[in-house]
C-alpha positions in Angstrom: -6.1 6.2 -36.1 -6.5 8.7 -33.2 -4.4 8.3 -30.1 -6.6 7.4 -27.7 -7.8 4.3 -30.5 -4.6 2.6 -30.3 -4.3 -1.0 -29.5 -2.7 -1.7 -26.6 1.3 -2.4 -25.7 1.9 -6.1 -24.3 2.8 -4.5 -21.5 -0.1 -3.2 -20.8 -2.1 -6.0 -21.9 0.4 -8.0 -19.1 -0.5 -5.6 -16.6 -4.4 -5.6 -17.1 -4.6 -9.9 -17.0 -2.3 -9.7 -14.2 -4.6 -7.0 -12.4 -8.0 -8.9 -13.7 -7.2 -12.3 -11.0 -6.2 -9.7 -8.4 -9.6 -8.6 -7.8 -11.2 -7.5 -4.2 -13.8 -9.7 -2.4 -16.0 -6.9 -1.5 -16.1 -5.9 2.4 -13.1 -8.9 3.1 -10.0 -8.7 1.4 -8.0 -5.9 0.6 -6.8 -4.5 -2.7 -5.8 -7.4 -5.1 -4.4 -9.9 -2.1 -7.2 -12.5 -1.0 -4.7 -13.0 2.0 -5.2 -9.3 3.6 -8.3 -9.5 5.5 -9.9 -7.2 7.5 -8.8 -7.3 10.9 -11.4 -8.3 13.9 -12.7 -4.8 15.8 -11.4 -2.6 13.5 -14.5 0.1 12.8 -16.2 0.3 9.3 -15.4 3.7 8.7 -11.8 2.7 8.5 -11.9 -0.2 7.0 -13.7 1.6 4.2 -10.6 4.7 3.9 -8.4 1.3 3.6 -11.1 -0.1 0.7 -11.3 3.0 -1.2 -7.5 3.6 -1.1 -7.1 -0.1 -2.4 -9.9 -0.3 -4.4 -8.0 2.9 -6.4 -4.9 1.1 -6.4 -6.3 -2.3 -8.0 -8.8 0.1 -10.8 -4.7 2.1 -11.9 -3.1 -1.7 -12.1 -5.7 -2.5 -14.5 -5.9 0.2 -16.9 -1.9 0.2 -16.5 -2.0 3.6 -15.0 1.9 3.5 -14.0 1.9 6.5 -12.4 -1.0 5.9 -10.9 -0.4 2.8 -9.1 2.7 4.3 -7.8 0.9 7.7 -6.1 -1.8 4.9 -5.1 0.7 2.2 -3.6 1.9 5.2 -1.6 -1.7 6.5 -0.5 -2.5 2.8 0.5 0.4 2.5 2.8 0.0 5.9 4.5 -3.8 5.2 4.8 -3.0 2.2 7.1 -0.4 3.8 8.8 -3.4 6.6 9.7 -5.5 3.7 10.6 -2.8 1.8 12.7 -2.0 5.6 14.6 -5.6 6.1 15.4 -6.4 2.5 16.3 -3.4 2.0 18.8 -3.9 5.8 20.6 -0.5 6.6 19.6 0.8 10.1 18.0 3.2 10.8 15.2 6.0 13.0 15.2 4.0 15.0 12.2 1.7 14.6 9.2 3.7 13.6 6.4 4.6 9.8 5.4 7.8 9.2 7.3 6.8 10.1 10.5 3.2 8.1 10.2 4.9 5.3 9.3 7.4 5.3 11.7 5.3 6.1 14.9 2.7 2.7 13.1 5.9 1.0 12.9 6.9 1.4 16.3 3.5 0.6 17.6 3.3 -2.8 15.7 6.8 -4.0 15.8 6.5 -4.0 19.5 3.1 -4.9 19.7 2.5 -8.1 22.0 0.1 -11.0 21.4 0.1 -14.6 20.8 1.2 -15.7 17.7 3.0 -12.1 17.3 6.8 -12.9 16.4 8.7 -10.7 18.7 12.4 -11.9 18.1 15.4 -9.9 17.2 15.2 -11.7 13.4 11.8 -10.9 12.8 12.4 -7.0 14.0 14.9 -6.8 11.2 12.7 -7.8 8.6 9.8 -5.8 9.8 12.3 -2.6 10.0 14.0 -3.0 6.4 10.1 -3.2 5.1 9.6 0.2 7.0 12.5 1.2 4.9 11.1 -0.1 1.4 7.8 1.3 2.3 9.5 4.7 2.7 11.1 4.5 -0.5 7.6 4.5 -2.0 8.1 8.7 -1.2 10.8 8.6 -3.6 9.3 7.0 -6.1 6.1 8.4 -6.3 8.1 12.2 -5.9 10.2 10.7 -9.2 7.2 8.9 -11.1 4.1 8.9 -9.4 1.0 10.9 -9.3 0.9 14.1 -7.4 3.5 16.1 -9.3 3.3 18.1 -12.5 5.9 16.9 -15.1 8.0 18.8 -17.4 9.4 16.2 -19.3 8.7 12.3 -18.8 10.6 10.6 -16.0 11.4 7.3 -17.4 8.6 5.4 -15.7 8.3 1.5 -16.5 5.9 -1.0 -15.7 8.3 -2.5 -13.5 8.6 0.8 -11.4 4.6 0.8 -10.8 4.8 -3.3 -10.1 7.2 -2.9 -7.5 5.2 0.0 -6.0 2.0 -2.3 -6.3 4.3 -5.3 -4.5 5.9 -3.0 -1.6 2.3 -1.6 -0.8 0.8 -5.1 -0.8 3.0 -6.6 1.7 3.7 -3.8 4.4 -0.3 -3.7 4.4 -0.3 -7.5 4.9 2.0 -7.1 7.4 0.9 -4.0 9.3 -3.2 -5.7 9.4 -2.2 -8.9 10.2 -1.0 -7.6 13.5 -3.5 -8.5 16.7 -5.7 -5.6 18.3 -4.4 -4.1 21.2 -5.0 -5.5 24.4 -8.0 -3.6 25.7 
């Protein structure tokens, strides 16, 4: 048989029926989480950067693209961290993924609103996922898209499903968070 007429692994067979119930409701829920909606007033154009980033992510789970969900899971996150930026008037420090996420962070850890937890316990979760979201930098610079290889890395399918799983709730979070008080 030729290569590209090989059956598949389990694992990847795994990874595309895990991927297949994960699937988008077009123009309402993000990526493979039904949970992650659109929030209210923010504009189509970015909703749709947020949608095509995800939409990307959810088409690499499927075909078991490992490296590709990682670079993706990465993308994702710094999309909405872009989005949240923009949205909230605020300025980062500079362009590249720390400092994005940490100037979104900022603005929705302290962001008020009813129904907005704002208490010390809370904080700590919603800094230690700023960290894990960061390590998606790592990651991705070790096994992700974006980088040409010289030799393979090591990459597992547990690697890009933690990616995936890191992405999918520091999104959640970071949308779920009110608008602004205009």
């Amino acid at each position: 048989r030729r290569i590209d007429q090989r059956e598949p692994t389990e694992t990847q067979r795994v990874a595309t029926q895990d991927a297949s119930h994960h699937r988008a409701l077009p123009g309402h829920s993000l990526g493979g989480v039904s949970s992650v909606t659109r929030p209210a007033g923010l504009g189509e154009d970015e909703w749709k950067a947020i949608e095509d980033v995800a939409s990307r992510l959810d088409r690499a789970r499927a075909a078991a693209d490992h490296a590709l969900v990682i670079g993706c899971a990465k993308d994702l996150c710094e999309s909405v961290a872009r989005v949240v930026i923009n949205e909230r008037g605020e300025v980062a420090q500079g362009d590249d993924m720390v400092d994005l996420v940490n100037a979104a962070q900022k603005a929705l850890e302290t962001q008020p609103g009813e129904g907005v937890a704002s208490d010390d316990e809370t904080r700590k979760i919603s800094r230690a996922l700023k960290t894990i979201v960061l390590a998606l930098v790592e990651i991705r610079n070790l096994h992700g898209t974006g980088h040409g290889r010289a030799a393979p890395t090591g990459l597992t399918p547990e690697h890009s499903d933690l990616a995936y799983s890191v992405a999918l709730l520091g999104v959640g979070w970071a949308l779920r968070r009110p608008e602004p008080s205009l």
